[in-house]
mmCIF entry with sequence, helices, sheets and N, C-alpha, C, O atoms, coordinates in Angstrom:
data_MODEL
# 
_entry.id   MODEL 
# 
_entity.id                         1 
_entity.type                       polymer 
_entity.pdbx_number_of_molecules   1 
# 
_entity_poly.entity_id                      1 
_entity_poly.type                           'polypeptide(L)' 
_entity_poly.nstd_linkage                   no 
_entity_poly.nstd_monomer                   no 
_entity_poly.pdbx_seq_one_letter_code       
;(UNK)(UNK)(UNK)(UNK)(UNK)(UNK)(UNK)(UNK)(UNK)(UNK)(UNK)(UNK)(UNK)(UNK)(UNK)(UNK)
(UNK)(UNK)(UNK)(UNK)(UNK)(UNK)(UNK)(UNK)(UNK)(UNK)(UNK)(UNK)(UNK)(UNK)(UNK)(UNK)
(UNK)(UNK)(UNK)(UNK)(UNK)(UNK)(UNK)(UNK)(UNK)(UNK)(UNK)(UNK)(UNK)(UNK)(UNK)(UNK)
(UNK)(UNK)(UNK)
;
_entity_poly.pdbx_seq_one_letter_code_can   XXXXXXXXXXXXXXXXXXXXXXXXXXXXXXXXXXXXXXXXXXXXXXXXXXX 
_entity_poly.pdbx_strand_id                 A 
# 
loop_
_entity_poly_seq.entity_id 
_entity_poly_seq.num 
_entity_poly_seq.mon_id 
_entity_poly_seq.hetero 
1 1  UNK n 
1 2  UNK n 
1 3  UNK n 
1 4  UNK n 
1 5  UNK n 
1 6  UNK n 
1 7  UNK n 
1 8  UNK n 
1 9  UNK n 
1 10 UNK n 
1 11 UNK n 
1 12 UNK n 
1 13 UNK n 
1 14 UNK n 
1 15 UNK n 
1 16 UNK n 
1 17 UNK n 
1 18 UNK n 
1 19 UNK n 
1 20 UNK n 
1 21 UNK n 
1 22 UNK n 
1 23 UNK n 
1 24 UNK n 
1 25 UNK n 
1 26 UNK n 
1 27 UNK n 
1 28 UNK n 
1 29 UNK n 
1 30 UNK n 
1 31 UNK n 
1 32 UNK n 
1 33 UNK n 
1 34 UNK n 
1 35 UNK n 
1 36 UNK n 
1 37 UNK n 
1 38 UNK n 
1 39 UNK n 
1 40 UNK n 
1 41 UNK n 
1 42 UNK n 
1 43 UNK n 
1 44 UNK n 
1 45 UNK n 
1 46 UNK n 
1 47 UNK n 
1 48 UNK n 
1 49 UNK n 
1 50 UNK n 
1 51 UNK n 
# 
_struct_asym.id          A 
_struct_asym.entity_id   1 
# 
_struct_conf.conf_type_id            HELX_P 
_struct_conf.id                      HELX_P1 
_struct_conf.pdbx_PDB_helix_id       AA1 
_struct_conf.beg_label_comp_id       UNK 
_struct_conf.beg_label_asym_id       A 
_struct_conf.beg_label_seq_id        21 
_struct_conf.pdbx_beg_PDB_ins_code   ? 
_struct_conf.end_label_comp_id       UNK 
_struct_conf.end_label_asym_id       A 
_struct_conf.end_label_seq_id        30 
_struct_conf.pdbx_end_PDB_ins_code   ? 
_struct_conf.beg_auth_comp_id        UNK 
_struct_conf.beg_auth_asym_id        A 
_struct_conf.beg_auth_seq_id         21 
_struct_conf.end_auth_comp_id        UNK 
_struct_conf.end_auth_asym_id        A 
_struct_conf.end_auth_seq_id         30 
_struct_conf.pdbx_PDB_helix_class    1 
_struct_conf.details                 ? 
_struct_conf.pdbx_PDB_helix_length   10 
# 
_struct_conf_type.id          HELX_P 
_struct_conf_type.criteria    ? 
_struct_conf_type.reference   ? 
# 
_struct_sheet.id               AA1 
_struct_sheet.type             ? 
_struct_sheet.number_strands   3 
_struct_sheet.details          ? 
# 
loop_
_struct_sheet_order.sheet_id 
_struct_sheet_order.range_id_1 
_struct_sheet_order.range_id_2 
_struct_sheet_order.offset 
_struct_sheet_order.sense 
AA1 1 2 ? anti-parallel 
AA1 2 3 ? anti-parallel 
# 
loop_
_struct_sheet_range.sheet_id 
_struct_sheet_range.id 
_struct_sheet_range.beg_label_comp_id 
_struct_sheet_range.beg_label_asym_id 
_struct_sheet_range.beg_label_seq_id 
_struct_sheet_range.pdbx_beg_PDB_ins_code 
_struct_sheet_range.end_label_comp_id 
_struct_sheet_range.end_label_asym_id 
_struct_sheet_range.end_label_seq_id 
_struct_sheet_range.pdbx_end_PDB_ins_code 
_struct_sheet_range.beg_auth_comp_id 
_struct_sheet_range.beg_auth_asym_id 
_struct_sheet_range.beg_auth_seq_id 
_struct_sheet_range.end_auth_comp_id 
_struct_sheet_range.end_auth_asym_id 
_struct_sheet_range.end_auth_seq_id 
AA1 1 UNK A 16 ? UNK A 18 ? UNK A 16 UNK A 18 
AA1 2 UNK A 2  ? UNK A 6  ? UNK A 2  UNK A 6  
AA1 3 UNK A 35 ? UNK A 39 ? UNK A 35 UNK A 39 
# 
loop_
_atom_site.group_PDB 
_atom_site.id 
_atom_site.type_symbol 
_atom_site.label_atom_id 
_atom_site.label_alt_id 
_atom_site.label_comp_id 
_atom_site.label_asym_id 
_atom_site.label_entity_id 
_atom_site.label_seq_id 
_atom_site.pdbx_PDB_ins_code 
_atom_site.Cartn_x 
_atom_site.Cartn_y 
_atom_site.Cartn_z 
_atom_site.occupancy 
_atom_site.B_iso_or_equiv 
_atom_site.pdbx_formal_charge 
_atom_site.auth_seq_id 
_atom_site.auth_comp_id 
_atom_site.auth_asym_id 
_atom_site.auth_atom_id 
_atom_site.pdbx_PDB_model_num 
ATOM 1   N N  . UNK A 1 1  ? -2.191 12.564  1.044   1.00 0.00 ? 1  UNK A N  1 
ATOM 2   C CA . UNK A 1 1  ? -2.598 11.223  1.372   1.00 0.00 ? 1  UNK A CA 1 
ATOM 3   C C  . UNK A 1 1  ? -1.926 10.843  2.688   1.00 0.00 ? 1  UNK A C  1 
ATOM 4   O O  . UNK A 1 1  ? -0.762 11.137  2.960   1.00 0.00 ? 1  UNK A O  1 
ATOM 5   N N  . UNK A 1 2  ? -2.862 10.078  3.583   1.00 0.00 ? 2  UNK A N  1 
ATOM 6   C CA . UNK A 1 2  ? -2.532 9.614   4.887   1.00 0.00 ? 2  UNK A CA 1 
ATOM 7   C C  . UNK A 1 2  ? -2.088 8.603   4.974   1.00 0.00 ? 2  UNK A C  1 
ATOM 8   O O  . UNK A 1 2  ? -2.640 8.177   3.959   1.00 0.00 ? 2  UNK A O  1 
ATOM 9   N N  . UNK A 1 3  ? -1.265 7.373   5.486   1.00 0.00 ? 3  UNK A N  1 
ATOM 10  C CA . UNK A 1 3  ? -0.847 6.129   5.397   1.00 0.00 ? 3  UNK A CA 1 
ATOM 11  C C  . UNK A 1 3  ? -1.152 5.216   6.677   1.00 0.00 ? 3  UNK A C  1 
ATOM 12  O O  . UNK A 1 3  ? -0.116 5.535   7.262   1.00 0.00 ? 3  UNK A O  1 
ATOM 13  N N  . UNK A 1 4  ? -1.634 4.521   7.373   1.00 0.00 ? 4  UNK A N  1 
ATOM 14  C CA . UNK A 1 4  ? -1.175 3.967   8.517   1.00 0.00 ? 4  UNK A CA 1 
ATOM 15  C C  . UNK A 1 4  ? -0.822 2.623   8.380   1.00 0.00 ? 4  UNK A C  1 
ATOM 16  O O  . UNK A 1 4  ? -1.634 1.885   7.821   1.00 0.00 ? 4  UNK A O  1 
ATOM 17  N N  . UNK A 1 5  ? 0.167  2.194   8.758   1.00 0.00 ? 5  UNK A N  1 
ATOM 18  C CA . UNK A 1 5  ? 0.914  1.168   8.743   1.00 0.00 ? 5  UNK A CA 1 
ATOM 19  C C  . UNK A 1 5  ? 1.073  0.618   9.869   1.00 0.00 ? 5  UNK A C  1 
ATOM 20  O O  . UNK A 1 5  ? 1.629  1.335   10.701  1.00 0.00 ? 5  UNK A O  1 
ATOM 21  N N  . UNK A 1 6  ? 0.628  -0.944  10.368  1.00 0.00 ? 6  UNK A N  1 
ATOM 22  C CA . UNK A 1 6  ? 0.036  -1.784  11.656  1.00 0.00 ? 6  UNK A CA 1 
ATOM 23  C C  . UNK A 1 6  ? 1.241  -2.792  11.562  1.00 0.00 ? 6  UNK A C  1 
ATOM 24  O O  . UNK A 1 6  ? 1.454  -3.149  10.403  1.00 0.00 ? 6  UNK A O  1 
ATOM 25  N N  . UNK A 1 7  ? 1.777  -3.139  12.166  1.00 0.00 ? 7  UNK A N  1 
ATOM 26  C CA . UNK A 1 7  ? 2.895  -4.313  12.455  1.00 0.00 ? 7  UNK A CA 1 
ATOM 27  C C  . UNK A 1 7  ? 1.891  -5.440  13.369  1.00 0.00 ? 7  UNK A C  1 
ATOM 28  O O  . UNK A 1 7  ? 1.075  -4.842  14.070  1.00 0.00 ? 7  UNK A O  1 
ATOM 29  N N  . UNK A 1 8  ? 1.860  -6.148  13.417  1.00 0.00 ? 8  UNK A N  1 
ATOM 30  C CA . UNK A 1 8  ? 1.511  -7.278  14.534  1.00 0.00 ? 8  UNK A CA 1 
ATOM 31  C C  . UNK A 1 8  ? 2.456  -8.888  14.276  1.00 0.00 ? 8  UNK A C  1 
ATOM 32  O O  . UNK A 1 8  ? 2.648  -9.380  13.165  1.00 0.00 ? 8  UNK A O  1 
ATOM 33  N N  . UNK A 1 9  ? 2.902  -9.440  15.495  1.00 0.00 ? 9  UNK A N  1 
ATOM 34  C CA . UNK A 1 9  ? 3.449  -10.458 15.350  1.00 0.00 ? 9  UNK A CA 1 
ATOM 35  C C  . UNK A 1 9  ? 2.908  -11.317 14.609  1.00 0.00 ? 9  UNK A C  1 
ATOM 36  O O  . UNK A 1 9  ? 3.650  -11.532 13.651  1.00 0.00 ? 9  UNK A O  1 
ATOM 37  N N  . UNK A 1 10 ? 1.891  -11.979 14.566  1.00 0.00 ? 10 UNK A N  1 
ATOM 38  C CA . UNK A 1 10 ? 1.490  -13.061 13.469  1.00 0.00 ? 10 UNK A CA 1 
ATOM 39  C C  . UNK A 1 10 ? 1.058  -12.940 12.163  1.00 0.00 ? 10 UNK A C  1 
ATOM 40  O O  . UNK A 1 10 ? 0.755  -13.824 11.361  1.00 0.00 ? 10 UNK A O  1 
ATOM 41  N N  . UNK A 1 11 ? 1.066  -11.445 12.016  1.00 0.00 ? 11 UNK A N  1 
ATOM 42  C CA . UNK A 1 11 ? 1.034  -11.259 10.431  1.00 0.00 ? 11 UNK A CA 1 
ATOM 43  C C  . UNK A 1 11 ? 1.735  -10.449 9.974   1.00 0.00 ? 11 UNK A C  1 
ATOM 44  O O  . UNK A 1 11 ? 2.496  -9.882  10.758  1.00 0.00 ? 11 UNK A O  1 
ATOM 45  N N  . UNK A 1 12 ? 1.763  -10.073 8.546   1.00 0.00 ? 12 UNK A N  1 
ATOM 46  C CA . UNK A 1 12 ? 2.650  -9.273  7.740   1.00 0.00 ? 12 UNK A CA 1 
ATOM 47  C C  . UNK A 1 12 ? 1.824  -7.893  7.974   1.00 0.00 ? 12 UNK A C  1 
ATOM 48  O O  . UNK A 1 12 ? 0.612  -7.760  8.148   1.00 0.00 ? 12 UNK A O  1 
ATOM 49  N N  . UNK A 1 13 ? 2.857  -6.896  7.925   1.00 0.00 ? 13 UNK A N  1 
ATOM 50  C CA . UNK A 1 13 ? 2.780  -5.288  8.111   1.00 0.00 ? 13 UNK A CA 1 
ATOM 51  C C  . UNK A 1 13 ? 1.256  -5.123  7.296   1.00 0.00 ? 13 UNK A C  1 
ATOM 52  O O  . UNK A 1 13 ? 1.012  -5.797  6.295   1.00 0.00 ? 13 UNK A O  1 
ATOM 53  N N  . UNK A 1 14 ? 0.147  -4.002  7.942   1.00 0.00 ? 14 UNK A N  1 
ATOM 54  C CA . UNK A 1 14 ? -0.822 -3.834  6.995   1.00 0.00 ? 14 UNK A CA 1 
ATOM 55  C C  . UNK A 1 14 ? -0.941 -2.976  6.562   1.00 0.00 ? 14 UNK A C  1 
ATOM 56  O O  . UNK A 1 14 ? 0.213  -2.569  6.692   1.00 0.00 ? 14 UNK A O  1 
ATOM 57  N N  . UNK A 1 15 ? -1.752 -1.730  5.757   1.00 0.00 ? 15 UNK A N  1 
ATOM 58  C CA . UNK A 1 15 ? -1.182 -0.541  5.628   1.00 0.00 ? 15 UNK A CA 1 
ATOM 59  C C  . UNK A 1 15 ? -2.793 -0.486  5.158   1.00 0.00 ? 15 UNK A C  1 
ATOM 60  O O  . UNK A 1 15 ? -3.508 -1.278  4.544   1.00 0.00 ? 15 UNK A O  1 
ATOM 61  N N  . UNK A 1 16 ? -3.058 1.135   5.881   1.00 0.00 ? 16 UNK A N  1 
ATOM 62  C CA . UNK A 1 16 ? -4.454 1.899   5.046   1.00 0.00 ? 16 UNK A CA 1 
ATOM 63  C C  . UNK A 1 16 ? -4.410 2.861   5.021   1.00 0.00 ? 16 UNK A C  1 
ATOM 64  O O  . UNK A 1 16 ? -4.054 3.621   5.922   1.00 0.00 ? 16 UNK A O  1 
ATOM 65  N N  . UNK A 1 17 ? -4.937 3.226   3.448   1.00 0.00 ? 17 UNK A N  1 
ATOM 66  C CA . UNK A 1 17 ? -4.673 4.854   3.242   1.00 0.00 ? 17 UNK A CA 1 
ATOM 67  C C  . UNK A 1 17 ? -6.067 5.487   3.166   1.00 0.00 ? 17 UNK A C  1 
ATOM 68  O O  . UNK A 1 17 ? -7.175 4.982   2.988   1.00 0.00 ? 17 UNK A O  1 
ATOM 69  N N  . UNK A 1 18 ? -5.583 7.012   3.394   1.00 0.00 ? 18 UNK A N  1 
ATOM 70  C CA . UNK A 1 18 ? -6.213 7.827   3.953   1.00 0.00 ? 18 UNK A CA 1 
ATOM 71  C C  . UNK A 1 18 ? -6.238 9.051   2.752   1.00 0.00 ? 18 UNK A C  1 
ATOM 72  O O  . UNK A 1 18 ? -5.376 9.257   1.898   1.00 0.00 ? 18 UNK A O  1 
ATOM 73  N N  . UNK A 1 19 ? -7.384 9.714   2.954   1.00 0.00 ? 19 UNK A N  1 
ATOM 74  C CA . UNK A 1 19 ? -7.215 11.476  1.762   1.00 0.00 ? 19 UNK A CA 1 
ATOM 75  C C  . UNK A 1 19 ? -7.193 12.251  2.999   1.00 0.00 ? 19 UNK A C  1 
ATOM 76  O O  . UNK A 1 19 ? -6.073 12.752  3.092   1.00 0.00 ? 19 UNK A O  1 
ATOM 77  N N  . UNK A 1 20 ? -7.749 12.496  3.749   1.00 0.00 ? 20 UNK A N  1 
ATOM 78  C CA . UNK A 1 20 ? -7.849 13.513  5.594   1.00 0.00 ? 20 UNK A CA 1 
ATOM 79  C C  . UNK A 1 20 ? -7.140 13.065  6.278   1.00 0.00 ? 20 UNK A C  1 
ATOM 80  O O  . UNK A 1 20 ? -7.017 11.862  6.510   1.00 0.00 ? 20 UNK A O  1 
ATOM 81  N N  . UNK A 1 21 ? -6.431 14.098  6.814   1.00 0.00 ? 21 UNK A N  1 
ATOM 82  C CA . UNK A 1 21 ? -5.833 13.892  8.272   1.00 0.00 ? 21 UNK A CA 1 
ATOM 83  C C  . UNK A 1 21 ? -6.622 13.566  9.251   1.00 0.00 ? 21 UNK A C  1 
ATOM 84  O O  . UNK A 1 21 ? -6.360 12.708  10.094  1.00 0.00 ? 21 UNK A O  1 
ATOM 85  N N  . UNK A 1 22 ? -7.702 14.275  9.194   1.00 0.00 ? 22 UNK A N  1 
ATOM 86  C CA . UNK A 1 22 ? -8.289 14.209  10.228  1.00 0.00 ? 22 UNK A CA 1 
ATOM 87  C C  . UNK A 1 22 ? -8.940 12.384  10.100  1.00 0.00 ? 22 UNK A C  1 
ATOM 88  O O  . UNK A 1 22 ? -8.641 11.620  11.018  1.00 0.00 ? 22 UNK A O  1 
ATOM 89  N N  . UNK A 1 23 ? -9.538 12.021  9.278   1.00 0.00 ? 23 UNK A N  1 
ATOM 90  C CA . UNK A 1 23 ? -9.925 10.689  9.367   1.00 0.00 ? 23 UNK A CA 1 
ATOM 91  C C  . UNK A 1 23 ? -8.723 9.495   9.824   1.00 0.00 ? 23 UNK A C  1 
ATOM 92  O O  . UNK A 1 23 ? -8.809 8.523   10.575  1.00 0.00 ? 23 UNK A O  1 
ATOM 93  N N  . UNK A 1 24 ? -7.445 10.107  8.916   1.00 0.00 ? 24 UNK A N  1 
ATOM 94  C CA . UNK A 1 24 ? -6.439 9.305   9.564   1.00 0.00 ? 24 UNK A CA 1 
ATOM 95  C C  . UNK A 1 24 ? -5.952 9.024   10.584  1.00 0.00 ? 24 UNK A C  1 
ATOM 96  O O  . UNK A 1 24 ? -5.530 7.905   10.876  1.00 0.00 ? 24 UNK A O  1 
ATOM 97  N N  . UNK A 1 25 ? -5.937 10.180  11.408  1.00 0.00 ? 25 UNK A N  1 
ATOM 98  C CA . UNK A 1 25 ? -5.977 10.442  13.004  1.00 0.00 ? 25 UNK A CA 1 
ATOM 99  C C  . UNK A 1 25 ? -6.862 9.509   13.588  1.00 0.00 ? 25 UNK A C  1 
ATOM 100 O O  . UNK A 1 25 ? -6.435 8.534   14.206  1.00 0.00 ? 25 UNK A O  1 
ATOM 101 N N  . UNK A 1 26 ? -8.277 9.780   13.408  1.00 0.00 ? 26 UNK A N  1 
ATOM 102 C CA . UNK A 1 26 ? -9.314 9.800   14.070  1.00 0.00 ? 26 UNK A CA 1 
ATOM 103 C C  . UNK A 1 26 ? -9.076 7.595   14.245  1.00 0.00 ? 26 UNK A C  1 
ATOM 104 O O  . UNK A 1 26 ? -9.234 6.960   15.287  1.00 0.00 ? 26 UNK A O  1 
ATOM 105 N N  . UNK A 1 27 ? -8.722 7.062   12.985  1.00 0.00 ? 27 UNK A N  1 
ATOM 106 C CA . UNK A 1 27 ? -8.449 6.096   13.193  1.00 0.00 ? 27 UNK A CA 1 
ATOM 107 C C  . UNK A 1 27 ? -7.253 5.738   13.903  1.00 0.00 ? 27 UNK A C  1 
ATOM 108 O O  . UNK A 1 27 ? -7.176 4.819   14.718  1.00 0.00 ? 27 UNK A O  1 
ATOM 109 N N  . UNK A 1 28 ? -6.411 6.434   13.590  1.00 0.00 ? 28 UNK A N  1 
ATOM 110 C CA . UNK A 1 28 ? -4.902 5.746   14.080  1.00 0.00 ? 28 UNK A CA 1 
ATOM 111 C C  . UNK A 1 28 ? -4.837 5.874   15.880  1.00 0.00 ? 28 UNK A C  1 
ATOM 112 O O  . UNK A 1 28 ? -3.903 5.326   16.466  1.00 0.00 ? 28 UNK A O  1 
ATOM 113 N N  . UNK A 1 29 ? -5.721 6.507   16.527  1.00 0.00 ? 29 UNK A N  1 
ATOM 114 C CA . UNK A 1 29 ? -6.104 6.462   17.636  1.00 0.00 ? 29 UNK A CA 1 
ATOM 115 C C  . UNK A 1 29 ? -6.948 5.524   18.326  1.00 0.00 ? 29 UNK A C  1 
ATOM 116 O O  . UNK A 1 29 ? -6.868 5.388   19.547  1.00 0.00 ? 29 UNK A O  1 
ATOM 117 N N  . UNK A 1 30 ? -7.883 4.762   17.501  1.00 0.00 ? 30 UNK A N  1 
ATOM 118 C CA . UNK A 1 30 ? -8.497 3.679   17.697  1.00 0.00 ? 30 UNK A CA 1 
ATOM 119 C C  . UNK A 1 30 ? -7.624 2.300   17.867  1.00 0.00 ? 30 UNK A C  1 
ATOM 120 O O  . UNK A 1 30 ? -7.496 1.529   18.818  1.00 0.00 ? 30 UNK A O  1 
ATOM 121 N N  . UNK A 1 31 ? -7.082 2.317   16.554  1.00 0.00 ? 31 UNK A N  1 
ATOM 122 C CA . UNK A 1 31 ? -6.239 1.359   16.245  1.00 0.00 ? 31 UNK A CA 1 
ATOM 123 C C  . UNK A 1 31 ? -5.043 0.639   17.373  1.00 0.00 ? 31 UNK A C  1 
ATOM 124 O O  . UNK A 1 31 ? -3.994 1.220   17.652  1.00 0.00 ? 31 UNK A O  1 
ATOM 125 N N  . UNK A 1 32 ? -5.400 -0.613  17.895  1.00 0.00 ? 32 UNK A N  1 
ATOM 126 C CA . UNK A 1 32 ? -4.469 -0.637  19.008  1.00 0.00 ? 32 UNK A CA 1 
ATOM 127 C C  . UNK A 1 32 ? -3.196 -1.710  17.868  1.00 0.00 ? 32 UNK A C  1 
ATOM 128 O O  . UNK A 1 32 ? -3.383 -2.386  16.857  1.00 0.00 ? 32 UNK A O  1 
ATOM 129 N N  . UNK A 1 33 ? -1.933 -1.385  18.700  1.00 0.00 ? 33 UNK A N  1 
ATOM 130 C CA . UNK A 1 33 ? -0.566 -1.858  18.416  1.00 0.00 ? 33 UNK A CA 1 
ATOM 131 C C  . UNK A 1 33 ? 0.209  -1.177  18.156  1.00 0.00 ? 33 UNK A C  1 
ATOM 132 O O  . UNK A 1 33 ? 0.179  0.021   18.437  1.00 0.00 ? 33 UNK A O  1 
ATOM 133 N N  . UNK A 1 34 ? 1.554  -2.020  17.257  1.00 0.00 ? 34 UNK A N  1 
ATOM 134 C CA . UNK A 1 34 ? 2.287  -0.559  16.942  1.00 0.00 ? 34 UNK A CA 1 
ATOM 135 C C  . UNK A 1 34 ? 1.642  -0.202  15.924  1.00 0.00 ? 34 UNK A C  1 
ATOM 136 O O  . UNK A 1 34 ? 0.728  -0.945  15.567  1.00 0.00 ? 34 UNK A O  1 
ATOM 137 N N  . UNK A 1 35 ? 1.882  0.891   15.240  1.00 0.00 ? 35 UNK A N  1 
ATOM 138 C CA . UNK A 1 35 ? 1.398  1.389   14.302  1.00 0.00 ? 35 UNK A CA 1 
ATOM 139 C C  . UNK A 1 35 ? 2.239  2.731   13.969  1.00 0.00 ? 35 UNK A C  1 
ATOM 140 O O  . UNK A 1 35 ? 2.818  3.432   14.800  1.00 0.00 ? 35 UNK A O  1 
ATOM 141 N N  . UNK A 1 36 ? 2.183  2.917   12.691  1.00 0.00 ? 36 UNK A N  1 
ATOM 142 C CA . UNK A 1 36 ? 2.706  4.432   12.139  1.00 0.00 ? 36 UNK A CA 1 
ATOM 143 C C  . UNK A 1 36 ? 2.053  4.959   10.685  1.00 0.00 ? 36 UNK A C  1 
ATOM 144 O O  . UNK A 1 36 ? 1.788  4.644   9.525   1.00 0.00 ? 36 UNK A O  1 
ATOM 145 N N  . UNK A 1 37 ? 2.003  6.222   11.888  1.00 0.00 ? 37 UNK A N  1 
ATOM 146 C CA . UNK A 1 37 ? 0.879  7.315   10.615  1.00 0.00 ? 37 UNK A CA 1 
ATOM 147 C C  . UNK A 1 37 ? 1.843  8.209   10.206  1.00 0.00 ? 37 UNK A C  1 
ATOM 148 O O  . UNK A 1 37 ? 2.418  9.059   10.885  1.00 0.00 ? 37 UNK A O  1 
ATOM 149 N N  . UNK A 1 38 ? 2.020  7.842   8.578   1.00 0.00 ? 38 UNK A N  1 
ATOM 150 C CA . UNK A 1 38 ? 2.746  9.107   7.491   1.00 0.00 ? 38 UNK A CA 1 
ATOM 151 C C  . UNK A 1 38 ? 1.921  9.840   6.602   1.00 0.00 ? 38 UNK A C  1 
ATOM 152 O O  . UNK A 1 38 ? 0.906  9.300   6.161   1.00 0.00 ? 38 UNK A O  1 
ATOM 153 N N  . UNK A 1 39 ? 2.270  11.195  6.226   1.00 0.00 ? 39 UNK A N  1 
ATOM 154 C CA . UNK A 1 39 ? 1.931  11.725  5.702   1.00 0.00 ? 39 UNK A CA 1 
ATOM 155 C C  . UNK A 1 39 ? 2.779  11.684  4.202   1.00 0.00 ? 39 UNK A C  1 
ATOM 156 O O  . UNK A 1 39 ? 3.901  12.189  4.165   1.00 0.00 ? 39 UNK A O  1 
ATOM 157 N N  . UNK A 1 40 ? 2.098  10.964  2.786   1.00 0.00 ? 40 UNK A N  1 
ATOM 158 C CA . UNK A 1 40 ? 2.619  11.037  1.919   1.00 0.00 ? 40 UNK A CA 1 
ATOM 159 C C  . UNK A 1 40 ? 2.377  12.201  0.666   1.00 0.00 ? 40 UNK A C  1 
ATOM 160 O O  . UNK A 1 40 ? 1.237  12.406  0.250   1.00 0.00 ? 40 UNK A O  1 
ATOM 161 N N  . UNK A 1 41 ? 3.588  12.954  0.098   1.00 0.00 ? 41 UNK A N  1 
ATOM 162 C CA . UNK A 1 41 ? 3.985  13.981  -0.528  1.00 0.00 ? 41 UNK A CA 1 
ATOM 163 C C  . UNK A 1 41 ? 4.274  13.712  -2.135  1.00 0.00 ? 41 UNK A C  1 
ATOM 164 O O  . UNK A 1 41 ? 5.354  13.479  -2.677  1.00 0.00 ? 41 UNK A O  1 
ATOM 165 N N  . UNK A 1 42 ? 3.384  13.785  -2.530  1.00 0.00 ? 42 UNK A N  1 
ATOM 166 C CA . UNK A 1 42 ? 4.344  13.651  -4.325  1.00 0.00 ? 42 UNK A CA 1 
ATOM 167 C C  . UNK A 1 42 ? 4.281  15.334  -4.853  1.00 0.00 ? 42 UNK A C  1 
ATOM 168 O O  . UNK A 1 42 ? 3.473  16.257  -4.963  1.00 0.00 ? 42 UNK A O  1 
ATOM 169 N N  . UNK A 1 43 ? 5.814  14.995  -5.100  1.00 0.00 ? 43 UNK A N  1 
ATOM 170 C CA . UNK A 1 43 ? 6.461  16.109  -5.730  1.00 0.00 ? 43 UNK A CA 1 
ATOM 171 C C  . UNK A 1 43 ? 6.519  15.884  -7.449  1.00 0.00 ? 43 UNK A C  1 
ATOM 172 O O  . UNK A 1 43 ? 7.264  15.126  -8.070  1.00 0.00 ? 43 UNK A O  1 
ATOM 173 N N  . UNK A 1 44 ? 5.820  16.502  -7.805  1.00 0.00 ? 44 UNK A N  1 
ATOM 174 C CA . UNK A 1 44 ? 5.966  16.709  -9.685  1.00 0.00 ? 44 UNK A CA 1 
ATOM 175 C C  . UNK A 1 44 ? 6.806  17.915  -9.791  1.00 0.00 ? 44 UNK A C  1 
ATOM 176 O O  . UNK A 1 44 ? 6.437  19.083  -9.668  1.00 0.00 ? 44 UNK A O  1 
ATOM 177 N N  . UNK A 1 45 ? 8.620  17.229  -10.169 1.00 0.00 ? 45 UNK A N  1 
ATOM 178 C CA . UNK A 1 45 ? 9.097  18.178  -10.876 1.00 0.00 ? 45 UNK A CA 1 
ATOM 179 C C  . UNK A 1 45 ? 8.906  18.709  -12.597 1.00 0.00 ? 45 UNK A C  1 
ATOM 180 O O  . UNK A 1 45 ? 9.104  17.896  -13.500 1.00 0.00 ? 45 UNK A O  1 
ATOM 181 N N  . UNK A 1 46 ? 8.633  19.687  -12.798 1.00 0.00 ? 46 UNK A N  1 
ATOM 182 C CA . UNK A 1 46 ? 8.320  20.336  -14.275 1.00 0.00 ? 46 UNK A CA 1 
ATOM 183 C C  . UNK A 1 46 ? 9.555  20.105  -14.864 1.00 0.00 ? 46 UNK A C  1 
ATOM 184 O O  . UNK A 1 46 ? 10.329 20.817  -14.223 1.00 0.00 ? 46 UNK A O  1 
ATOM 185 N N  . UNK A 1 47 ? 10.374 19.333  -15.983 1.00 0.00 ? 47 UNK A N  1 
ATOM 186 C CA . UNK A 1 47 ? 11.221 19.450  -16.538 1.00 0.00 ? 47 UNK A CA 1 
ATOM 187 C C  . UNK A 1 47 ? 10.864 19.885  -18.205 1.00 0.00 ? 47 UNK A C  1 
ATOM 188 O O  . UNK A 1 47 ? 10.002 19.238  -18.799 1.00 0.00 ? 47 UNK A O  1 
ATOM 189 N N  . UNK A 1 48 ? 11.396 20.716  -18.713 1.00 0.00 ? 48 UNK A N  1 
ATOM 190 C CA . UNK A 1 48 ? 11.339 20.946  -20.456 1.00 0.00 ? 48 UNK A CA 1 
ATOM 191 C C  . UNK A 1 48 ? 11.360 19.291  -20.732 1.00 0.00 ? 48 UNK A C  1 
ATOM 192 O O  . UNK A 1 48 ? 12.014 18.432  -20.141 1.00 0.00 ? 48 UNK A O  1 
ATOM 193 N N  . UNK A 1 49 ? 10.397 19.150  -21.855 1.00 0.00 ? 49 UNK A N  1 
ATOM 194 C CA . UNK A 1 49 ? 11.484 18.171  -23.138 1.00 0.00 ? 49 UNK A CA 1 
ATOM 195 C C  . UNK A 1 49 ? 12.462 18.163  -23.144 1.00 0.00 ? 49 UNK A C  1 
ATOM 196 O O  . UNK A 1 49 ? 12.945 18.978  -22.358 1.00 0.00 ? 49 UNK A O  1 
ATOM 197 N N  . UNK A 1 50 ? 13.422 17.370  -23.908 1.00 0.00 ? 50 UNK A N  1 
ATOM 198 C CA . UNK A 1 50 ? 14.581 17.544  -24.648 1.00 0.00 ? 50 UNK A CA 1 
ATOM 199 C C  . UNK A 1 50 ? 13.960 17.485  -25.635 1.00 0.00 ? 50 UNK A C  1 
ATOM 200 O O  . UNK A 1 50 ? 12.834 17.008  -25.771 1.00 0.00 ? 50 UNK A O  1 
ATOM 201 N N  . UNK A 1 51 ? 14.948 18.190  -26.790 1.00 0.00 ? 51 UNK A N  1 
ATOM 202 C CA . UNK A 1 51 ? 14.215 18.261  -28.425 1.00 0.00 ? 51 UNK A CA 1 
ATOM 203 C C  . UNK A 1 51 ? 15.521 16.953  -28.829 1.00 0.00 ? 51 UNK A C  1 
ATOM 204 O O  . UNK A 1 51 ? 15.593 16.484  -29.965 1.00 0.00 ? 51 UNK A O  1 
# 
């Protein structure tokens, strides 16, 4: 999952997510201001039960 996250002075931080890089890109290049594109990671660790 892609994230981009828009700051602008008169409003609160905005954020849109993404499944492609490439779409995320393709926007976050359009997109004028600051802005920051993350790439988000979920890690599923496998743990046993406890009995």
């Amino acid at each position: 999952m892609w994230i981009i996250t828009v700051y602008s002075k008169n409003q609160s931080p905005t954020m849109f997510e993404f499944e492609s890089e490439v779409e995320a890109k393709k926007t976050f290049q359009e997109i004028k201001g600051c802005k920051i594109l993350s790439e988000v990671i979920y890690y599923n660790d496998r743990v046993p039960a406890l009995a």
